[in-house]
C-alpha positions as CSV (number, residue, x, y, z in Angstrom):
1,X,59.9,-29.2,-9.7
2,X,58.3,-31.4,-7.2
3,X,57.1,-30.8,-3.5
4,X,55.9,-33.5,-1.5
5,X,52.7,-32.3,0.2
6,X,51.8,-35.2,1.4
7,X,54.1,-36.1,3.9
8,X,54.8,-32.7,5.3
9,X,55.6,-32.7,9.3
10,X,54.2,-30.2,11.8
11,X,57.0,-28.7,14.0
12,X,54.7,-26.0,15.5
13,X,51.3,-25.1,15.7
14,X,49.0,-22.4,17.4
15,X,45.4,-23.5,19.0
16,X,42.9,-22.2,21.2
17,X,40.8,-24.4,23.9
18,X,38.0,-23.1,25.5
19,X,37.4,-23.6,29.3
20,X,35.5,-21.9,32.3
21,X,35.9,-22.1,35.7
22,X,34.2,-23.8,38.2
23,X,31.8,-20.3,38.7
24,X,31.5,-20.3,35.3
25,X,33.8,-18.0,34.1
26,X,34.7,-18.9,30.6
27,X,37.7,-18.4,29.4
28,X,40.2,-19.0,26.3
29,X,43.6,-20.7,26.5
30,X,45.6,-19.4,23.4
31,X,48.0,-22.0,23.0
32,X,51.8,-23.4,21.1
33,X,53.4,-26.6,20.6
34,X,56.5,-27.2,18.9
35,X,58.5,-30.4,18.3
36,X,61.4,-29.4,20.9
37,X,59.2,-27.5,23.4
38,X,56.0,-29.1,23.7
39,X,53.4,-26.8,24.7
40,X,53.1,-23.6,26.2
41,X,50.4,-21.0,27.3
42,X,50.8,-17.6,24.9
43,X,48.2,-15.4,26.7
44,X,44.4,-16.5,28.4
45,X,41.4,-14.5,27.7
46,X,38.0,-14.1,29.8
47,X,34.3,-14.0,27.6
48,X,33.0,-11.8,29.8
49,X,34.7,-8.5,29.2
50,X,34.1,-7.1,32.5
51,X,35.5,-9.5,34.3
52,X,39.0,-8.8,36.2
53,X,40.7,-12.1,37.0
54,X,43.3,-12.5,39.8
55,X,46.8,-13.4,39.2
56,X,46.2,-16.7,40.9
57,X,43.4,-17.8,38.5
58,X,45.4,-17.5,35.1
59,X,48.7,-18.8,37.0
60,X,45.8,-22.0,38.1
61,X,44.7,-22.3,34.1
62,X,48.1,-22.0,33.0
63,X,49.3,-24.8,35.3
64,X,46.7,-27.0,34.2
65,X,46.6,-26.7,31.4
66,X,50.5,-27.6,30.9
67,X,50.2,-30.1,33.2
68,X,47.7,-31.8,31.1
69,X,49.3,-31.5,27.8
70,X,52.5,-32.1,28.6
């Protein structure tokens, strides 16, 4: 039996990106892309636990981030 490792093709993969706001908020974008997709926003997460973000913010993050990667 042979399998070709070598030339194996990603059709979807999970990342993270750091970021922080212009208060300085950081934050985590937890990220997918696929091949027929693109990308998409799975969830974003705040560093500081305490922190209650509004629905605006993460709706702001999520829009730029797509709008960036896509």
């Amino acid at each position: 039996m042979k399998i070709n490792y070598k030339d194996g093709v990603i059709t979807n993969k999970s990342v993270t990106f750091e970021g922080e706001t212009k208060d300085g908020q950081g934050f985590t974008v937890y990220a997918n892309w696929n091949d027929w997709d693109n990308w998409s926003v799975d969830d974003v997460t705040w560093h500081n636990p305490d922190y209650e973000p509004t629905d605006e913010e993460v709706k702001v993050i999520k829009e730029k981030f797509l709008a960036d990667m896509n």
